[in-house]
Steps between C-alpha positions, in 0.01 A plus 500: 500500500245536735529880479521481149091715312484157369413338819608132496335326815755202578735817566347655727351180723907396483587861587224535823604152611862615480439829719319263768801295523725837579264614723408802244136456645415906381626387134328155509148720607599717173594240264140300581279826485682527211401245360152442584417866323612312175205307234592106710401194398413230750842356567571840581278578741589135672860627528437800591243387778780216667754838472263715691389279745908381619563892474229500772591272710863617488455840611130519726411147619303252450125638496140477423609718172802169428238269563212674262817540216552137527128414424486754224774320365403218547177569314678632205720153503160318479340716253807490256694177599218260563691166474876632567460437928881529520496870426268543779655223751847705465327787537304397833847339655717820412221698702483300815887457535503880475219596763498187695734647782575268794494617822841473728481242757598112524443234196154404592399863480629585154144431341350801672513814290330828558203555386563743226677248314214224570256692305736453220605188523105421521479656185806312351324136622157613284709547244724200515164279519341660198868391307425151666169500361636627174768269504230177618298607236766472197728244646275282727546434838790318490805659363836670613339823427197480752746366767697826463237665508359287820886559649485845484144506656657324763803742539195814511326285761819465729589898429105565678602265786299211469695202461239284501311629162885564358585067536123428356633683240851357449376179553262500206792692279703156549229295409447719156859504436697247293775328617776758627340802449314482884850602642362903536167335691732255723679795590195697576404186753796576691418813537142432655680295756736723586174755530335294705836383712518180403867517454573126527281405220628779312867402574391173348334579179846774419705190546299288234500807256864556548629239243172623288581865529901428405370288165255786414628737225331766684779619703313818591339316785789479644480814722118386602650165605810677713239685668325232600806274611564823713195524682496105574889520606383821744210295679746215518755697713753498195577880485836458327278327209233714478742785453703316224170410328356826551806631291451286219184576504537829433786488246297310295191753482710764485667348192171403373365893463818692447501355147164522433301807314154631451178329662739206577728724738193598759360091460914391567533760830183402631504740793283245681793202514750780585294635800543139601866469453551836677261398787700163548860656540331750774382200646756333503700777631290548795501128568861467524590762764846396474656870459412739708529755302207799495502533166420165402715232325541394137193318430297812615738767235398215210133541616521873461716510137228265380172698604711809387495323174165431487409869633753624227274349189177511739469829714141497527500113722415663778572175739877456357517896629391394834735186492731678367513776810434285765821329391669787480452587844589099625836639309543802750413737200189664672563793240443333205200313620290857602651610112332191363190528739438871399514409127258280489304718759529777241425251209189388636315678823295208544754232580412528881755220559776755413383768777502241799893337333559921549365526845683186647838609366479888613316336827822258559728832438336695790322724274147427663317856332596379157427153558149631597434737206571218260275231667213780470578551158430136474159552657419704323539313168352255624289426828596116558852568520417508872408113509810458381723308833811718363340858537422379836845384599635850356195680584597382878875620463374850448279476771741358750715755447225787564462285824121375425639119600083391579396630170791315355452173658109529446620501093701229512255280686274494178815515240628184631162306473478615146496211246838422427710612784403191724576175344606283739296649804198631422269445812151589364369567188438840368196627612301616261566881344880420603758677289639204228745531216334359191641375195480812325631703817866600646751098515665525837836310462653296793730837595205683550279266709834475673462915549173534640584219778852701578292811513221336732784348748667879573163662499373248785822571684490830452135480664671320764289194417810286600251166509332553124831567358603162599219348355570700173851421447397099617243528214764711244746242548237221449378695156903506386656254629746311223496764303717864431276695700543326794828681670323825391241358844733392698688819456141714565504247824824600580450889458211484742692338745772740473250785561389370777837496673549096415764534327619125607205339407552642141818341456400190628232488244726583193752252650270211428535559160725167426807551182243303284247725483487705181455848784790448681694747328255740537475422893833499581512852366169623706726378766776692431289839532343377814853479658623808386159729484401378832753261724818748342670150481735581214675191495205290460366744257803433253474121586141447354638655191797247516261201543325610224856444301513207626213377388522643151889655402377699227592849350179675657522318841864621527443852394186538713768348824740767396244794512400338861835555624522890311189557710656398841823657368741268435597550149816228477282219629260646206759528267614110555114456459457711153880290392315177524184616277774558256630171501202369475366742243572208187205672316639776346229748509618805559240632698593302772896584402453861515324513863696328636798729390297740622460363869873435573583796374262656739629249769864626432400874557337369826831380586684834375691291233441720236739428264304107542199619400623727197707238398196243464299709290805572264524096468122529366561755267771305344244234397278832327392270211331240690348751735177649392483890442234536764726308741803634399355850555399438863851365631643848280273712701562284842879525442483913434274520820746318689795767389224766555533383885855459511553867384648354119366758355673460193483145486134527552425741164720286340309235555166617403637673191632153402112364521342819346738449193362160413172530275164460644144427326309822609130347406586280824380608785736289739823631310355841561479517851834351532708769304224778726623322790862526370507879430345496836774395641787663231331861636547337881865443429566842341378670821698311767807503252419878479458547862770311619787709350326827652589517889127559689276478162399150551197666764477779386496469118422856452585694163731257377344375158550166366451443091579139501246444743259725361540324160419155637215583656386662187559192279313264743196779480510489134505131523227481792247735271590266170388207679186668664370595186552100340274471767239769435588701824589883444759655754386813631122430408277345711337176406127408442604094594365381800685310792512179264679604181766704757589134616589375173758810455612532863824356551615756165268802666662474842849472375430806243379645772840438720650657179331826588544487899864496447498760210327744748744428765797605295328835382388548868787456669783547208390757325272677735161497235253468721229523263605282255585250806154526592358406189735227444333371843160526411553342159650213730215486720289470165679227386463296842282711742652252830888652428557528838879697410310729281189584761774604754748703277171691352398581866844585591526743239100650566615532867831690373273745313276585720194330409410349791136339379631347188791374762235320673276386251779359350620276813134430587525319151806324585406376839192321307730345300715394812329572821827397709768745293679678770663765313137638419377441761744737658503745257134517534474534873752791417251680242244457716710657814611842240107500425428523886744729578368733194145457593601608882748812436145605250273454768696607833795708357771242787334700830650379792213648674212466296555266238374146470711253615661292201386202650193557527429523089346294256784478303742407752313270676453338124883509482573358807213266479685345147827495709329317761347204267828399384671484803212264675519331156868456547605615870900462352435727244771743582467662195179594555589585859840772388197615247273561780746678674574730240185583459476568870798710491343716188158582693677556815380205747833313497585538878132455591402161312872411376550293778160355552556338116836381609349337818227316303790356279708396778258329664422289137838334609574213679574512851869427486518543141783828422339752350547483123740739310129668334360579808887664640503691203189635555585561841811635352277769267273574808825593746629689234212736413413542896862639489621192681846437268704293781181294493455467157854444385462131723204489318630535169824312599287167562273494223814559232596160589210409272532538113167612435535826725913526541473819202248690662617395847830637380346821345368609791805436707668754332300674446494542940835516498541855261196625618434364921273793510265458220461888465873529488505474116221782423634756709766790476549403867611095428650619161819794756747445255701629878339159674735219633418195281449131670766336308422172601127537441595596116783191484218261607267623194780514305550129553174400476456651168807328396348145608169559351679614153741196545245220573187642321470407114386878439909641612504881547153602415420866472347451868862362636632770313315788657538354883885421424522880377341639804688359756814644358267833485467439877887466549519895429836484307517724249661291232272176618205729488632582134493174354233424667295730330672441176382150559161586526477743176636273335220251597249757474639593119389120450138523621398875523219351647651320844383748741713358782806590303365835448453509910844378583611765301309778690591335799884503414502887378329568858788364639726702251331813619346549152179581640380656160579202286345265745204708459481433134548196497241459759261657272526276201394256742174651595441572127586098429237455781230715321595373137572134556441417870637099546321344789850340583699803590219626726812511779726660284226792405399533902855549563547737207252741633570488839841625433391732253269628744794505760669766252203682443447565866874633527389742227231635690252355170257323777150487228755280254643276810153506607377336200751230491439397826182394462542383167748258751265454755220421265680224348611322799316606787743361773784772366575639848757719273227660313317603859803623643570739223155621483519573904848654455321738228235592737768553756668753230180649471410534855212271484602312835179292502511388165845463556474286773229287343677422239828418687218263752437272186860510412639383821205197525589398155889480609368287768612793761856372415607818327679705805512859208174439438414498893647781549299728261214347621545625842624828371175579298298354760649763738462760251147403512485467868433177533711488743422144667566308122775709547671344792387157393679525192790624580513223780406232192827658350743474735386143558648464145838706550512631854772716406314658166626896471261757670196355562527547879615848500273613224204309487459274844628765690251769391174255463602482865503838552178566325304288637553584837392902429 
């Protein structure tokens, strides 16, 4: 009908009224622009007007623009309803119940509401006196009609906050009323009492209108008159009956408008009554204290559904937004409450309350840059945000943590005289010009005073103005005494004491707190961190938690004991714990049902009883149909990650295929993300499953192609873009939103964006796309620029392609997003240590004579320099330290400032203190590389007794034990297929490799493989050698691009005597090192060309040997290999001096331990007739092996000789 060319009015009011109701606020704008383009007559435009002005309200605010609507309309009443004042009266009341927001806080502050919605409640009161005059002027003074008008005067009065005008008011409504019709203006006088905290004689008058109220027929009042009872009961101490009256309270309104339509629905919710019910089950929530639970108790979840109702058919009341977050994070749901503050940020810029609710919460989560940016955003919206006592208490938080505690302190010092803050204190007046919150500026509620004082407490500690803090907390704990905010003080108190090393004192002070105090619960748990964060009491820790049971058995107080004792690990005494919450659990709500299935199951897998855990979550499945689907999902996806760790893989895909069957709403964002998360995991379980039936792939995961997998990912893509675009956010292009929509969308961008890490992982590293991974990357990084996975894998993959700058810019980026990331800030230090040594071999070509010193360079000293900060950051940072010692090894300077490093550590240990198993494995690395193995298998051997280096402590082990002589594996000389093998060198890597394979999750990786293959290379049987090397082409025909297959290969045809074939194979390594060079087979390629050098030089080819050898020694500078082969060329070539300079820098960098070595020294230093180096070689030598073949007869002997003609 309303549609219809013949345009029929009623139809299209009932139609816009109907669209308000669903929340259609885009069809209600349509529908009334509609209809005000049509020929309307003056009811019309009435209509029309009330319509436009709740559509309004419901969607922007209260405003000046509300409050000029209602006069207009209010004119137009006038003008065409002269003598109908009811009209107008409804009209006025349905207004002020909409805008008239209260402000959260305790009864007596209910009256106060901002000052947007003043202006229109003004504006409602002008117009409820002209209907009084109106209704004066027909009726007379005295009638029912002018007391309801008078009444609701009253009520308009009481919504502004000034009680005393509101009882005038109601008290001349009962004296124009007749005879039962002053109950409305009796109730109203209540109300001013309660205002004004005169509870008893409000207690009083609710008992007298009890039997009044039962007799009326106007059972409506009912939920007014719960309310009230409630808020006596509260003051009174009776929580039990507040609650129960609170509930019936609320049944009854909510009944009241759920069956009403139209104008009457908006006058029956009356968002103004609501606000109140909402803010009395939060305070009576935080009164109570009797659960400890984070996340608040019942009372505060009925708050929230109720102010979720009102912001449901209101989304423009800005206070029920702020109400509505702040409770959301007293429920532990942080997330939600920056969702809720960014909408309304984005709604309306100038809500400057909303910027400082965003500061405090990113300020509380450590994120002091973005706390910052948002309180300037403030400022700049508006300039007396900064007399506002909150952006000084969050204002301070950022500066604390920039260390500028005296500009901090000298904040709070004026915040805290502010009007407002002091109310029980206040030692002078404010002098005049003094920052003050008027009635029109920011309310502060009781948890922010509470705030500021916290804040001023730790910042005078933090000055170490030990005396003033005192006096602060004496004067916070005077301002909150008897009420919720008071353990929050004592706590502060308690924090300061602790930092001070007073840890005693602190407990004393929360110890006070008697059982019938309404903070106990709260204190007893402060207590319990004290013991364990600071006394490591763990038995007294779990106690406070038990006393707190006690106290209260309830389901949170016994699930919040059980997670005490998972914490200290002792998951049976936490199962018993989570048992009794069940028991007690008589509710029925699920939510608490399906946690706590959760927890023991978790429990049981602490305990190793699998089959326990599985078998609780398969009792909750069996009650599906009382489980929600949301819940139901998560214990799915818990019970498939659980198989997922106990290698089920079968079980696990069964399991997620069961959940991914049932049907899900895909307009909802929270079903979404669970079936994204879900193929997540289905592609997880199709790898491992994959890997596990391969023998080695599970490292390597090279070649071996995976459809299932791929195919999961691709349907939680497809589902990830979907979603994005609901949202208005294009994959793959970049976004003109600024910081503030992103929040809105985050969660769903940062999981899409997990969507596309992992995608890029399995092209990168299944099916070798490297391209494709990288752009898979970067359209994660889009998605959430801080994906610290993503950052690392993209610079991985730059470094692997040679493009070193990108490399860096790329981990410069991700050590701003996390300055303490090891990994980067290795890999960093590393690009930084390949650009020195580039920048040196340009500018001084590796002279030994004339070039610059590698030390001495910008870039290394820049290198070292970065080494050096995190290792006086974090002096057992042996990470950093084996790092450092790489890089000394690359630039050659290991045997020069090796040790010094090493020292430093040491002496970062306590005297008496054994040396950790970091610092022996760096010792261990050190030893090894100064061609030291005895020393550095001890090394090794003592720091494998750790888990976090026993694989790499291992890998090097063997590592000594094929290859004692380092050079032994990249030369034709190590490689005599005639040579006696050490049999008991290659059983000892032999079993190593079999303990590493047994007790590591990652079995015979292609790694194992190789080293396992070699030392039955090194045996020199023919048939061992044979399936040795069948072995490794097998493993190569896996991954044709695992170049230390490809060198155990060359190695074993060496040891064939297939010099030819070794040679080929040797150069598909170089060409892999050209085409695709991988940063971690930069051993592997040294060794490759060393040997391939070797054969080169037994050719007689000495410009191709030449080449590789300083492609070697360029790569890792301490390569005494690479020098000695150069030298030995020279010596071909008759070039003694160059010869014997080379073989000088060999011999230092094999520490002078090298007796072959030695002796071509002194044999090119006599050729060169230097006859004295000479003797003192060869003396240096047979220090080593006294016995060493020749060197007396043909070298000593003859220096001798020399020297004397």
């Amino acid at each position: 009908m309303a549609t219809h060319e013949n345009w029929f009015p009623a139809a299209a009011h009932s139609q816009a009224w109907a669209s308000l109701l669903a929340s259609e606020f885009d069809q209600a704008r349509d529908v009334i622009e509609r209809a005000k383009a049509q020929q309307l007559t003056a009811a019309d435009e009435i209509e029309l007007g009330k319509l436009s002005v709740v559509l309004t309200v419901a969607t922007e605010g209260p405003s000046m623009k509300v409050a000029q609507s209602v006069q207009r309309v209010q004119e137009l009443l006038l003008q065409q309803e002269p003598n109908n004042s009811r009209i107008l009266l409804s009209f006025a009341s349905l207004i002020a119940r909409l805008c008239a927001t209260p402000t959260a806080g305790t009864a007596s502050e209910y009256g106060s509401s901002p000052s947007r919605g003043r202006r229109v409640v003004e504006a409602c009161i002008q117009a409820s006196l002209a209907a009084l005059k109106c209704a004066e002027d027909v009726d007379g003074h005295e009638s029912s009609y002018v007391g309801a008008c008078l009444t609701q005067l009253g009520y308009q009065k009481l919504m502004m906050g000034r009680a005393d005008e509101a009882t005038e008011y109601f008290n001349r409504a009962m004296a124009a009323s007749s005879e039962g019709s002053e109950v409305d203006a009796l109730y109203g006088t209540i109300w001013c009492c309660i205002a004004s905290d005169n509870f008893q004689e409000a207690s009083e008058q609710l008992d007298l209108l009890t039997e009044v109220a039962a007799s009326s027929s106007r059972s409506g009042k009912s939920a007014e008159v719960a309310y009230l009872r409630s808020i006596i009961a509260h003051h009174e101490g009776h929580r039990e009956q507040a609650v129960s009256s609170l509930n019936e309270g609320l049944t009854y309104h909510l009944t009241r408008f759920k069956h009403s339509t139209g104008h009457d629905f908006y006058h029956h919710l009356n968002p103004y009554f609501m606000a109140m019910l909402a803010y009395q089950y939060i305070t009576l929530d935080a009164s109570s204290q009797k659960e400890a639970s984070a996340g608040g108790g019942t009372n505060l979840a009925r708050g929230v559904k109720v102010l979720e109702t009102v912001s449901r058919f209101m989304p423009g009341l800005f206070p029920i937004r702020m109400a509505l977050a702040q409770a959301n994070i007293d429920m532990g749901s942080p997330d939600k409450a920056l969702r809720l503050l960014a909408q309304s940020v984005r709604a309306d810029p100038t809500q400057v309350e909303a910027y400082i609710r965003l500061a405090r919460l990113y300020a509380q989560q450590d994120q002091h840059v973005t706390a910052a940016k948002y309180l300037e955003q403030g400022f700049a919206q508006d300039f007396a945000i900064r007399q506002h006592p909150l952006y000084a208490a969050v204002r301070t938080e950022v500066l604390m943590a920039e260390n500028k505690i005296d500009e901090a302190i000298k904040l709070l010092r004026e915040a805290i005289e502010v009007e407002g803050v002091r109310q029980r204190t206040r030692r002078r007046s404010p002098r005049k010009g003094s920052p003050n919150v008027s009635p029109d500026g920011l309310h502060i509620t009781l948890k922010d005073r509470s705030m500021v004082f916290c804040t001023f407490i730790k910042a005078l500690a933090a000055g170490d103005l030990v005396g003033e803090a005192k006096q602060a907390q004496e004067d916070a704990l005077a301002e909150f005494t008897g009420t919720p905010e008071e353990v929050t003080i004592i706590v502060a108190g308690a924090d300061v004491a602790v930092k001070r090393g007073d840890v005693d004192e602190a407990l004393a002070a929360l110890g006070r707190i008697p059982t019938t105090s309404a903070t106990y619960v709260r204190a007893r748990l402060t207590m319990g961190d004290i013991y364990k964060k600071h006394k490591k009491d763990r038995k007294s820790y779990a106690q406070c938690y038990t006393d707190v049971c006690d106290h209260q058995p309830s389901v949170v107080n016994f699930s919040l004991l059980g997670d005490a004792y998972l914490s200290i690990q002792e998951p049976l005494l936490a199962i018993e714990a989570f048992e009794n919450a069940r028991r007690l659990d008589k509710s029925g709500k699920v939510d608490h049902n399906h946690n706590l299935v959760k927890k023991i199951g978790r429990a049981w897998v602490q305990v190793h009883d699998y089959e326990k855990a599985i078998d609780y979550y398969k009792t909750a499945f069996k009650r599906a149909d009382s489980i929600p689907a949301a819940t139901c999902s998560d214990l799915r996806r818990d019970l498939a990650r659980l198989y997922l760790d106990l290698r089920r893989y079968q079980d696990c895909i069964q399991e997620i295929h069961r959940h991914l069957a049932v049907p899900h709403d895909e307009a909802t964002v929270d079903q979404v993300t669970d079936r994204i998360r879900s193929y997540l995991l289905l592609s997880e379980a199709h790898q491992k499953h994959h890997d596990s039936r391969i023998p080695g792939q599970h490292a390597a995961r090279a070649g071996q192609l995976i459809p299932q997998s791929l195919d999961a990912l691709k349907e939680a893509k497809e589902l990830a873009v979907k979603a994005l675009a609901a949202v208005g956010v294009v994959v793959g292009k970049k976004s003109g939103t600024g910081d503030d929509e992103d929040a809105d969308v985050m969660p769903l961008k940062k999981l899409a964006g997990d969507v596309h890490y992992q995608l890029g992982c399995y092209l990168e590293h299944r099916e070798h796309n490297f391209d494709a991974a990288v752009g898979q990357y970067t359209t994660a990084l889009e998605l959430d620029e801080g994906k610290e996975d993503a950052l690392m894998a993209l610079a991985r993959l730059r470094l692997a392609r040679g493009e070193i700058d990108s490399c860096e810019r790329t981990l410069r980026a991700l050590l701003r997003v996390n300055k303490d990331h090891e990994d980067a800030d290795m890999m960093l230090a590393s690009v930084m240590a390949s650009k020195a040594q580039k920048a040196l071999a340009a500018s001084s070509g590796y002279s030994t004579e004339e070039g610059i010193p590698i030390e001495a360079t910008d870039e290394f000293k820049a290198v070292v320099g970065h080494y050096k900060e995190m290792l006086d950051k974090d002096p057992s940072n042996f990470k950093a330290l084996g790092q450092l010692l790489l890089l000394l090894r690359k630039t050659g300077r290991l045997a020069h400032l090796g040790p010094k490093y090493l020292e430093k550590a040491a002496n970062s240990i306590a005297k008496g203190v054994d040396a950790p198993p970091g610092l022996r494995f760096c010792r261990g690395m050190l030893s090894r590389w100064l061609n030291q193995p005895q020393e550095a298998i001890v090394e090794f051997n003592a720091s494998r007794k750790d888990v976090e280096y026993r694989g790499d402590a291992i890998m090097h082990m063997i590592e000594i034990y094929l290859f004692p002589d380092a050079s032994d594996g990249c030369s034709l000389e190590g490689l005599d297929p005639t040579g006696s093998p050490v049999m008991t060198n290659i059983a000892e890597a032999k079993d190593l490799c079999r303990e590493i394979a047994e007790r590591g999750r990652q079995g015979w990786s292609p790694k194992l493989r190789v080293l396992r293959s070699q030392a039955d290379l090194l045996t020199r049987n023919k048939a061992t050698v044979d399936a040795a090397l069948n072995d490794l082409m097998a493993l190569f025909n896996e991954s044709r691009a695992y170049v230390p297959a490809l060198l155990a290969i060359s190695q074993g045809l060496v040891l064939s005597k297939q010099n030819s074939k070794a040679r080929n194979q040797l150069k598909r390594i170089c060409e892999f090192a050209v085409n695709s060079y991988n940063p971690d087979f930069a051993d592997d390629f040294e060794k490759a060309w060393l040997l391939l050098a070797d054969l080169y030089i037994s050719s007689g080819k000495y410009d191709l040997a030449t080449k590789l050898c300083v492609q070697a020694r360029d790569q890792n500078q301490s390569c005494g290999r690479a020098w000695e082969l150069l030298g030995l060329i020279y010596e071909k070539e008759q070039a003694y001096k160059d010869a014997a300079l080379h073989y000088q820098k060999a011999w230092e960098l094999f520490c002078e331990r090298r007796a072959a070595v030695g002796y071509r020294l002194a044999f090119n230093f006599l050729k060169a007739r230097r006859y004295v180096d000479s003797i003192r070689i060869c003396h240096k030598v047979l220090a080593l092996d006294e016995h060493y073949p020749r060197i007396r007869r043909d070298i000593l002997d003859k220096a001798r000789s020399y020297l004397r003609l």
